[in-house]
Structures are given as structure tokens and as C-alpha cells.
Backbone as CSV, one residue per row, in Angstrom:
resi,resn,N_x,N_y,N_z,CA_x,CA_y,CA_z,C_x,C_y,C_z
1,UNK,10.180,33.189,122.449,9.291,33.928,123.320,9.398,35.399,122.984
2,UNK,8.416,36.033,122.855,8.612,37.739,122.348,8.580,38.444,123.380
3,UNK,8.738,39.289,123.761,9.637,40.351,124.441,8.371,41.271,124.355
4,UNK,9.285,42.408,125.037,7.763,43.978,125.296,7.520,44.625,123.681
5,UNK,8.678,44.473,122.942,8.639,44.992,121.873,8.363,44.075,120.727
6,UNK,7.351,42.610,120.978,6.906,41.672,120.269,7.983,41.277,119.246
7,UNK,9.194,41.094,119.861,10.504,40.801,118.860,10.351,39.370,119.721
8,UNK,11.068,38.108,119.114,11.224,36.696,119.771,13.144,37.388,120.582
9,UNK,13.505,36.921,121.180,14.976,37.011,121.873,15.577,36.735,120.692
10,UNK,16.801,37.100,120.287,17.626,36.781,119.905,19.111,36.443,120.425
11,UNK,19.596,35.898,119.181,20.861,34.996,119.619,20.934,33.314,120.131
12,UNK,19.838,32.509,120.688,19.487,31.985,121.068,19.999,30.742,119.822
13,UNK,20.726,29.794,120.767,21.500,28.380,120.011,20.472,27.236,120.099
14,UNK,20.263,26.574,119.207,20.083,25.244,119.138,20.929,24.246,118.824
15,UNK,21.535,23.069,119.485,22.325,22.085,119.006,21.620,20.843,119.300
16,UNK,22.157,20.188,118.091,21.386,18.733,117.619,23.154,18.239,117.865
17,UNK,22.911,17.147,118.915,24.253,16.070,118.820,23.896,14.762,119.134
18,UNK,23.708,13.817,118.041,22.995,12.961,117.617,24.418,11.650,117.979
19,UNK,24.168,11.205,119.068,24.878,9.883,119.062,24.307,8.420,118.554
20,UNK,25.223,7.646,118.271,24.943,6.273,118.216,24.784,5.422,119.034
21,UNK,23.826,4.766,119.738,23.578,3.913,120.316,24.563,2.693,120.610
22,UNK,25.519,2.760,120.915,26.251,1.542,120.577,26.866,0.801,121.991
23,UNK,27.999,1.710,122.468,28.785,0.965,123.736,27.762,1.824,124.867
24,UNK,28.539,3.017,125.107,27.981,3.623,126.517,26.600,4.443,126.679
25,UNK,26.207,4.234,125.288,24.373,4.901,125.803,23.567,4.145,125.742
26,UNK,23.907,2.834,125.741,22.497,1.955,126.284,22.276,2.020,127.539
27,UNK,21.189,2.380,127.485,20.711,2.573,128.774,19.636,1.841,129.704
28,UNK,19.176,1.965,130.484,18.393,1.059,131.387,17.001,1.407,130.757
29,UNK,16.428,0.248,130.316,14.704,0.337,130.203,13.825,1.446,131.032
30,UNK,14.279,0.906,132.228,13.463,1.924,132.940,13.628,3.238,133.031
31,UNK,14.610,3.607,133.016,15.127,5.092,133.223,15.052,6.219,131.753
32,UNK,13.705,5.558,130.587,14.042,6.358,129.676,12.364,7.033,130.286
33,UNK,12.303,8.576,129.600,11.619,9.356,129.907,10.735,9.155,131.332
34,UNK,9.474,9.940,131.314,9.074,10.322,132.682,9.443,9.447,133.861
35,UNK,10.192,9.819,135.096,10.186,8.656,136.282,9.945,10.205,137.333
36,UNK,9.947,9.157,138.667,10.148,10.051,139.938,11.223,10.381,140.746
37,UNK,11.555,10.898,141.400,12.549,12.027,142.072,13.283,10.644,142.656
38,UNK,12.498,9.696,143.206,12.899,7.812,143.842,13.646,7.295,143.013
39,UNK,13.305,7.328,141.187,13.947,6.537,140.203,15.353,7.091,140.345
40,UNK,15.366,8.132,140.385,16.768,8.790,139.720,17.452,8.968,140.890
41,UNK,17.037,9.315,141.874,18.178,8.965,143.243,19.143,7.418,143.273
42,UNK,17.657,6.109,143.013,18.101,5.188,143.002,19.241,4.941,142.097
43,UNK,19.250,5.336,141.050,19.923,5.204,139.459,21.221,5.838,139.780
44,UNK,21.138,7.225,140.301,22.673,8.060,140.469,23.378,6.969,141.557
45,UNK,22.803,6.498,142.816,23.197,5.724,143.914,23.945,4.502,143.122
46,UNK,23.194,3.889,142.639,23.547,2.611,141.690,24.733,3.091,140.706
47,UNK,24.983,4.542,140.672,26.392,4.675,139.737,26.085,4.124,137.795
48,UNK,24.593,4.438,137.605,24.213,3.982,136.318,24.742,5.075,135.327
49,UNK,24.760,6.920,135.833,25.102,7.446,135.194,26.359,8.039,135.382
50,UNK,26.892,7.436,135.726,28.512,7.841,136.278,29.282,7.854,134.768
51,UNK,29.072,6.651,133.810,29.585,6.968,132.875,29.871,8.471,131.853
52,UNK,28.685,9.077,132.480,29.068,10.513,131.814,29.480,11.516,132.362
53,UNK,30.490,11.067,133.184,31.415,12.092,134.001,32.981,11.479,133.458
54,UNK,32.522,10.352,132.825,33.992,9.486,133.087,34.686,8.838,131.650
55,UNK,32.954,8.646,130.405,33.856,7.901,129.336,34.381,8.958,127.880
56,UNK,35.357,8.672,127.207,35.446,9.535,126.566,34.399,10.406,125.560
57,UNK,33.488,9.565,125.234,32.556,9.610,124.183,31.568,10.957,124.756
58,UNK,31.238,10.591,126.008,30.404,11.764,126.611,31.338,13.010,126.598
59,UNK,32.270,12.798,127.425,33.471,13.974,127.705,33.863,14.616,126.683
60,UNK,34.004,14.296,125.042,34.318,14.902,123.951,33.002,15.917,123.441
61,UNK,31.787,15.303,124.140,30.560,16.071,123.465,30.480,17.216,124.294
62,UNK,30.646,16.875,125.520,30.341,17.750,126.481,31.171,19.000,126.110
63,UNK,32.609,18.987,125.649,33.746,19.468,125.386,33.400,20.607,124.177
64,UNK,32.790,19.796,123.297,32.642,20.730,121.928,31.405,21.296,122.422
65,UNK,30.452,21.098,123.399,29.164,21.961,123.612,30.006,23.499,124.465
66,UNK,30.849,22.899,125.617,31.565,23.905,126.123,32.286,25.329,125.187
67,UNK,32.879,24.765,124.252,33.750,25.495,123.475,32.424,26.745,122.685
68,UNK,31.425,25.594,122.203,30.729,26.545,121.169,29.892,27.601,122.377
69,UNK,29.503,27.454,123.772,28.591,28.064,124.469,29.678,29.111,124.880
70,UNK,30.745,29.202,124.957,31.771,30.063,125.073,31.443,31.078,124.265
71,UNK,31.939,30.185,122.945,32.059,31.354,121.292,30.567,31.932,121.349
72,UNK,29.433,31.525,121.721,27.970,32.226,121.481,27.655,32.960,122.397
73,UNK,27.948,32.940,123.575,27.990,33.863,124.371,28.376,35.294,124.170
74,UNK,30.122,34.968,124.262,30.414,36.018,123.853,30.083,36.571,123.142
75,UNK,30.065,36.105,121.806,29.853,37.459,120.684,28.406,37.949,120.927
76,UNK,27.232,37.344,121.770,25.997,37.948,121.990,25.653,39.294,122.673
77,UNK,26.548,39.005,123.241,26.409,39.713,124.903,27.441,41.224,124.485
78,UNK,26.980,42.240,125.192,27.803,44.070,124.880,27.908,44.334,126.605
79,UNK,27.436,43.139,127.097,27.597,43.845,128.870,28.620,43.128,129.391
80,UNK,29.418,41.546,128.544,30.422,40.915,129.367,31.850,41.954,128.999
81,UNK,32.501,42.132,130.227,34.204,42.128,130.054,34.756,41.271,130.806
82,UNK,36.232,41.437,130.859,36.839,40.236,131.202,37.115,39.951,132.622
83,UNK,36.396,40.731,133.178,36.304,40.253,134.898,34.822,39.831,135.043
84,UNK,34.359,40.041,134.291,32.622,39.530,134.817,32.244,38.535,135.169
85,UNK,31.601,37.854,136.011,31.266,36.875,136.269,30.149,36.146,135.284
86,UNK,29.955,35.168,134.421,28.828,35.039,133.476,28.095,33.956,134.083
87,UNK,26.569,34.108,133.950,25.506,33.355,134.904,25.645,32.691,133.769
88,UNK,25.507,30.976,133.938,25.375,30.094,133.209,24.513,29.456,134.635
89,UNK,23.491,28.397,133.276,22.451,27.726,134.808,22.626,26.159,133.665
90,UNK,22.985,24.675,134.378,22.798,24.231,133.759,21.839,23.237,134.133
91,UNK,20.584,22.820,132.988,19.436,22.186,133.794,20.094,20.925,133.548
92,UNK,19.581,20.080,134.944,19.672,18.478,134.451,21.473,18.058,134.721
93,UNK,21.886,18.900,135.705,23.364,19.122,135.326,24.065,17.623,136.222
94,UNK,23.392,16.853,136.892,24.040,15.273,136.946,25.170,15.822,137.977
95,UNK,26.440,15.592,137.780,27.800,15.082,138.464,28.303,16.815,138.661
96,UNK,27.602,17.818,136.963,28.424,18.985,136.950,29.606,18.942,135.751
97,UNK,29.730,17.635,135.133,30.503,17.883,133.692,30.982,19.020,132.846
98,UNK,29.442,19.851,132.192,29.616,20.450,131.646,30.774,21.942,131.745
99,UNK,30.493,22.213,133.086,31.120,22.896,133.712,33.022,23.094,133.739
100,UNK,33.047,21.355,133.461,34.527,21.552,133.272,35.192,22.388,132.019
101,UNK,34.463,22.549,131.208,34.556,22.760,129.491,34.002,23.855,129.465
102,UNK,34.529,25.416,130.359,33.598,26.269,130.477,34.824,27.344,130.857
103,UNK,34.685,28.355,130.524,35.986,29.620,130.760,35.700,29.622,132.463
104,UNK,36.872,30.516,133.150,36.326,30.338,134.351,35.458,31.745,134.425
105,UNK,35.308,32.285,133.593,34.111,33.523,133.904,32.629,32.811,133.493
106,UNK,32.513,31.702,133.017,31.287,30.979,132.999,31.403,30.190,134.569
107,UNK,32.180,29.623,134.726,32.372,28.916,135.625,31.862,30.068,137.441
108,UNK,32.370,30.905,137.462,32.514,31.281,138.779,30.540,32.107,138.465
109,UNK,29.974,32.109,137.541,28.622,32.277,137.154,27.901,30.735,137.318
110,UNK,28.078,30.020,137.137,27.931,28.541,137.014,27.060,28.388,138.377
111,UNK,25.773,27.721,137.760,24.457,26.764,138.603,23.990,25.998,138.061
112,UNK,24.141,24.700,138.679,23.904,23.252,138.201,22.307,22.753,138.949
113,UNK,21.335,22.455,138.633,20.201,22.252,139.106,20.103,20.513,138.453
114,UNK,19.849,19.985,139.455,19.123,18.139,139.457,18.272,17.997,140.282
115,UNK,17.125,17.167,139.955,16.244,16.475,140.228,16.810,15.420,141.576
116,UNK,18.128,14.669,141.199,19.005,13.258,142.411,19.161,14.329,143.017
117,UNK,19.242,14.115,144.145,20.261,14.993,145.654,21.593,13.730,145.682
118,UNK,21.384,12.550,144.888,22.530,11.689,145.374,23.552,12.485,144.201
119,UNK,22.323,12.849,143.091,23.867,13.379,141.902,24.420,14.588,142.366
120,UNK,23.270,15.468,142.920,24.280,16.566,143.656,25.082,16.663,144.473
121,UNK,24.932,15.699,145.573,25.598,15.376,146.394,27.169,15.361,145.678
122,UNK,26.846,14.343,144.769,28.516,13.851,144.089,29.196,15.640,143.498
123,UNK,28.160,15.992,143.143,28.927,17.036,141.994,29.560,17.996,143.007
124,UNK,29.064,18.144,144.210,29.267,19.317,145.026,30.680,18.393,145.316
125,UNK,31.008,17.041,145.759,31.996,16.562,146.191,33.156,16.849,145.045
126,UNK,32.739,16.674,143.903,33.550,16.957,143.008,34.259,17.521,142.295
127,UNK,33.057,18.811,142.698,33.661,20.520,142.033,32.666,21.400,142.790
128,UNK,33.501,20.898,144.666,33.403,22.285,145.817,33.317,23.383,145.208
129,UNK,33.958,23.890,144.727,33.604,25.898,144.396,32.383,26.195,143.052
130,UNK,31.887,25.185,142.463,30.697,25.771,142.056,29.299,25.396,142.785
131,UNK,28.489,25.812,142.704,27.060,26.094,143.098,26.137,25.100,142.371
132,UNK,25.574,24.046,143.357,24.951,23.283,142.825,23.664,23.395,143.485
133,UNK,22.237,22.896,143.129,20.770,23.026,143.789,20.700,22.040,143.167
134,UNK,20.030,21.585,144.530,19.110,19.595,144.368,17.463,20.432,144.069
135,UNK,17.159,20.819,142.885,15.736,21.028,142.726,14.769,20.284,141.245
136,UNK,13.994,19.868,141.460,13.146,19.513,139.958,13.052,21.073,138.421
137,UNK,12.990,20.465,137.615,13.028,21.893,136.856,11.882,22.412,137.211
138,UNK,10.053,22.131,136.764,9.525,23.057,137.374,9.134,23.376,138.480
139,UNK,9.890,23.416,139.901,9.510,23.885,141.019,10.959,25.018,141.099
140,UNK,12.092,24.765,139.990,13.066,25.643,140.003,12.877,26.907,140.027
141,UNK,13.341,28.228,140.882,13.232,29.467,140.633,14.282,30.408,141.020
142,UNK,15.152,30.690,140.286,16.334,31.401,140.680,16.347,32.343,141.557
143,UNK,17.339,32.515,142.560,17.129,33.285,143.721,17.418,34.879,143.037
144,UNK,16.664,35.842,143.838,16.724,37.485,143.419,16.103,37.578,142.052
145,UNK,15.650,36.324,141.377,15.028,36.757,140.188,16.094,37.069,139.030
146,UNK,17.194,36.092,139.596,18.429,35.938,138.300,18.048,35.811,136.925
147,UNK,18.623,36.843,136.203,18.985,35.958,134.793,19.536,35.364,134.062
148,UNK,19.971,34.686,133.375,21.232,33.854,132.704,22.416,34.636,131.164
149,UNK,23.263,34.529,130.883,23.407,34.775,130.090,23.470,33.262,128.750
150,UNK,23.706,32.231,129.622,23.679,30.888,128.673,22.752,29.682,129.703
151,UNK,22.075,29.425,128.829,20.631,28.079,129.606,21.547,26.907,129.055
152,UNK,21.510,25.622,129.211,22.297,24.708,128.691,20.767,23.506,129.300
153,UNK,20.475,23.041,128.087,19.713,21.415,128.407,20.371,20.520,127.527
154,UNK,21.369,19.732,128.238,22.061,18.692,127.897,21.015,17.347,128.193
155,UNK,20.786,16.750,127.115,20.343,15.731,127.355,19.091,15.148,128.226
156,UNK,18.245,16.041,128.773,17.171,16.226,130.130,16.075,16.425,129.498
157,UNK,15.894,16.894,127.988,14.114,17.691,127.969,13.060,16.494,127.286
158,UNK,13.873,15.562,127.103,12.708,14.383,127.155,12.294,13.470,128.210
159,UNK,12.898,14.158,129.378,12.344,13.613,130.520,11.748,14.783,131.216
160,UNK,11.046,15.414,130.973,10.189,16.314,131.297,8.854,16.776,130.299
161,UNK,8.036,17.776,131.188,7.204,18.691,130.287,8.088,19.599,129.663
162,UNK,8.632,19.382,128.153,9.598,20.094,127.513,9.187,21.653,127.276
163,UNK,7.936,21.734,127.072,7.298,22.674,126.027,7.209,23.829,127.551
164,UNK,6.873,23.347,128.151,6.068,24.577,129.646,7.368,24.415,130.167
165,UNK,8.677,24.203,130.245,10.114,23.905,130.900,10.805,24.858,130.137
166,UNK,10.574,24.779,128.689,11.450,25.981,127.906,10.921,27.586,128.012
167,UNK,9.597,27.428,128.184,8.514,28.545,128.493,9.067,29.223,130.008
168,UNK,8.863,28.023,130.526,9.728,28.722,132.109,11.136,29.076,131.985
169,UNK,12.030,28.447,131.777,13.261,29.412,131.596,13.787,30.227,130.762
170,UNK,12.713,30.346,130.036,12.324,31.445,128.985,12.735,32.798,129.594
171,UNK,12.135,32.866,130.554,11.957,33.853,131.836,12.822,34.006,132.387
172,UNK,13.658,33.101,132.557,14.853,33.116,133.404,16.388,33.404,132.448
173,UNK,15.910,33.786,131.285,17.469,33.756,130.431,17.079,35.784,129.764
174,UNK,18.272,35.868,129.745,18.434,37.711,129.421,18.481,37.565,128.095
175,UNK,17.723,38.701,127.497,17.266,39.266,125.919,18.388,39.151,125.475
176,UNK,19.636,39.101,125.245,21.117,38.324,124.621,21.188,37.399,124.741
177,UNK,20.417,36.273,125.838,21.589,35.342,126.222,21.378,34.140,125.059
178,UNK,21.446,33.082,125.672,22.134,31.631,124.473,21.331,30.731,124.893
179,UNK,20.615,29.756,124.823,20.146,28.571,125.127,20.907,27.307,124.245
180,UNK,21.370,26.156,124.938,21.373,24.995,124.210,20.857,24.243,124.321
181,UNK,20.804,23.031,123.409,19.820,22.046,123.665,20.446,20.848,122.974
182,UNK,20.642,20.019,123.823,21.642,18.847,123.506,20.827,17.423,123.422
183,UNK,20.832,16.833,122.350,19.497,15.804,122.400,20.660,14.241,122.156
184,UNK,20.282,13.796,122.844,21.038,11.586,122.516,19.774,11.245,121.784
185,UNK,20.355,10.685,120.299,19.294,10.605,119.077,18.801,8.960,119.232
186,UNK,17.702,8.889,119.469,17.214,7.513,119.241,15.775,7.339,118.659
187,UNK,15.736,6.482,117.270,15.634,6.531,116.443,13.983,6.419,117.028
188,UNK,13.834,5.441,118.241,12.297,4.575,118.518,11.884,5.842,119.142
189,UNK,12.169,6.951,119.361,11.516,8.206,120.000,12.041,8.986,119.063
190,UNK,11.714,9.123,118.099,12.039,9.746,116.682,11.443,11.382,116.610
191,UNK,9.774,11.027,116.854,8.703,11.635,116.792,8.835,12.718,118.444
192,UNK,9.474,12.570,119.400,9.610,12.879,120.207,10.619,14.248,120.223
193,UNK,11.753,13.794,119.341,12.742,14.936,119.079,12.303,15.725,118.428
194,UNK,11.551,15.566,116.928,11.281,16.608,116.165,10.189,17.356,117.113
195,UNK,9.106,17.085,118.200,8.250,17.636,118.624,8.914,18.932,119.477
196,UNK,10.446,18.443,120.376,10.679,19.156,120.787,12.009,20.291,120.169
197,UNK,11.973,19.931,119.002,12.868,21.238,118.217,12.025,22.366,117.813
198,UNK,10.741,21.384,117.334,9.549,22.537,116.856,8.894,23.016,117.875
199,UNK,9.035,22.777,118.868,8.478,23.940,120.033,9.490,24.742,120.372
200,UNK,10.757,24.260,120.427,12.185,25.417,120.713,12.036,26.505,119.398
201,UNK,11.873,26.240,118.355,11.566,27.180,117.367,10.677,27.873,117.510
202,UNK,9.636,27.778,118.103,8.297,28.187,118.627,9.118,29.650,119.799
203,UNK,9.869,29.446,120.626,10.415,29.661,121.544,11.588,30.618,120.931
204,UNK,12.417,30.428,120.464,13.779,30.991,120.418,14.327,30.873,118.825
205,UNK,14.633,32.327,118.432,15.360,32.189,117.076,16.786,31.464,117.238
206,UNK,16.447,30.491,116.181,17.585,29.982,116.012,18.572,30.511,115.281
207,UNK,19.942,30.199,115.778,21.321,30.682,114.963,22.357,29.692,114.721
208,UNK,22.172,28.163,115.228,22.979,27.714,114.984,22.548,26.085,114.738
209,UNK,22.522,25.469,114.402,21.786,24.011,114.269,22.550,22.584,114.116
């Protein structure tokens, strides 16, 4: 997205983490791309995605996304020191995972936004001192007109309007900050991933792939 001075943002991450289909990401027929606010209450209730709070396979990815949104941050940013609080917003944020794998100056910045109120529900039970919102991404709008220093879409932008979702928090992330973008690779929506890397390119210089 270009700026007042028709520059695109810089600094801005892309990550491709391409799993295998094998034990814990098969997933339910129904629950792959577009559903309603009903599906996914039902689904968190039913404990379908609990596995990615809990098995190792998720927890190691989540882990190395943590570490690198750390390292990109920082070196982006000339306004963090070491008391600052750093706004991290994470869309699609489920239970609140990511969060564990996060300095606590990301952390005490830390907003988790979902679509379930049953997944928020859990995450708030789970990790009381961060800040969670039961909201859809586009009806999302950060209070005071926040900005972010790191956006994080783990796993969420093929269940949405990807293209007008990155456009909107486009808006919502500061001329330093970091975006990630965390994709579960499956092969029969092939055409689906490359559509939405080439609109993030469209969107945000990439620095890291």
C-alpha cells in the first residue's frame, strides 16, 4: 500500500509455512473456507480446533513464527526501547497461541481478534492478562485509531475476503511495522495461495519469504 510519499511501507514480512497434511491438519470438510460466525462457534464448542493450542506440530510453528516476528520487528522499528509496550494485533487469533512465543513487550501490546466468542471466551480463560475481542475481521476497528507495530495472519486469510482484509489492516499497521502471513499448504486449493501472495505483494514489500 503506498503512503503520502507514493513509497509502498516498508519492512513488511511474508512467511510461507507449508505443512503436510498428514496426522493433525486434517480437517473437517465443512470448516474449510467461507462459513458463518454459527459454524465456527459450533466447531471451537466441539473442541475441533483445540488441537492447535495443544499438539506439538502446531506449537513448533507457532514458535518459529514468534521468534522471527520478534527479530523483524525489532530491527524495523527506531521508536521501540526496552520498556515499550509493542502493539501486536493478531487476526484470527483462536485460543491466543501465538502470543505465548512473543517477548513480553509484544505481549503486554498484544490483541487477539476472532470471529468464535466460544474461542475467545477460552483464550481470555487461558491467558487473563492479554486483551482479547470477539469481532469478525471486516467489521474490526481498533479503538483510538491504533496502530500496530506487527499484523500476524496465521492461518485465517483463506477464510475470508483476503484482498479488501489486507487493504483494511493496511491502515491499521505503522509505516515500520511487520505483517505476517502464515498459510497450511494444501495442494487442492493450490490456485488459492498463489492468488493470495500476489495480492500481499500487491500490498507490502516483501523482505522475507
Amino acid at each position: 500500500m503506498k503512503n503520502d510519499s507514493g513509497q509502498k511501507k516498508k519492512w513488511l514480512m511474508i512467511i510461507i509455512i507449508a505443512l503436510l497434511q498428514i496426522v493433525y491438519g486434517e480437517r473437517n470438510k465443512d470448516s474449510w473456507l467461507f462459513q458463518s460466525k454459527n459454524k465456527w462457534d459450533e466447531q471451537w464448542k466441539a473442541g475441533q480446533w483445540s488441537y492447535m493450542d495443544t499438539v506439538p506440530v502446531e506449537r513448533s510453528k507457532i514458535a518459529i513464527v514468534g521468534v522471527l516476528a520478534n527479530m523483524y520487528v525489532n530491527s524495523s522499528s527506531n521508536t521501540i526501547t526496552n520498556t515499550t509496550p509493542i502493539p501486536v494485533l493478531d487476526v484470527g487469533c483462536g485460543e491466543g497461541s501465538f502470543a505465548d512465543f512473543l517477548p513480553n513487550q509484544m505481549q503486554q501490546g498484544y490483541v487477539g481478534i476472532d470471529i468464535s466468542k466460544d474461542a475467545i471466551d477460552k483464550a481470555r480463560l487461558k491467558r487473563p492478562n492479554l486483551k482479547f475481542i470477539n469481532s469478525g475481521v471486516h467489521q474490526f476497528i481498533p479503538h483510538h485509531n491504533r496502530k500496530f507495530n506487527l499484523i500476524s495472519f496465521a492461518d485465517m486469510l483463506y477464510y475470508v475476503d483476503h484482498k479488501n482484509v489486507m487493504k483494511q489492516f493496511n491502515d491499521y499497521l505503522k509505516d515500520d511495522g511487520v505483517v505476517i502471513i502464515c498459510i497450511f499448504y494444501n495442494e487442492k486449493n493450490k490456485n488459492l495461495y498463489e492468488n493470495i501472495w500476489k495480492d500481499a505483494r500487491e500490498i507490502w514489500e516483501k523482505v522475507d519469504e
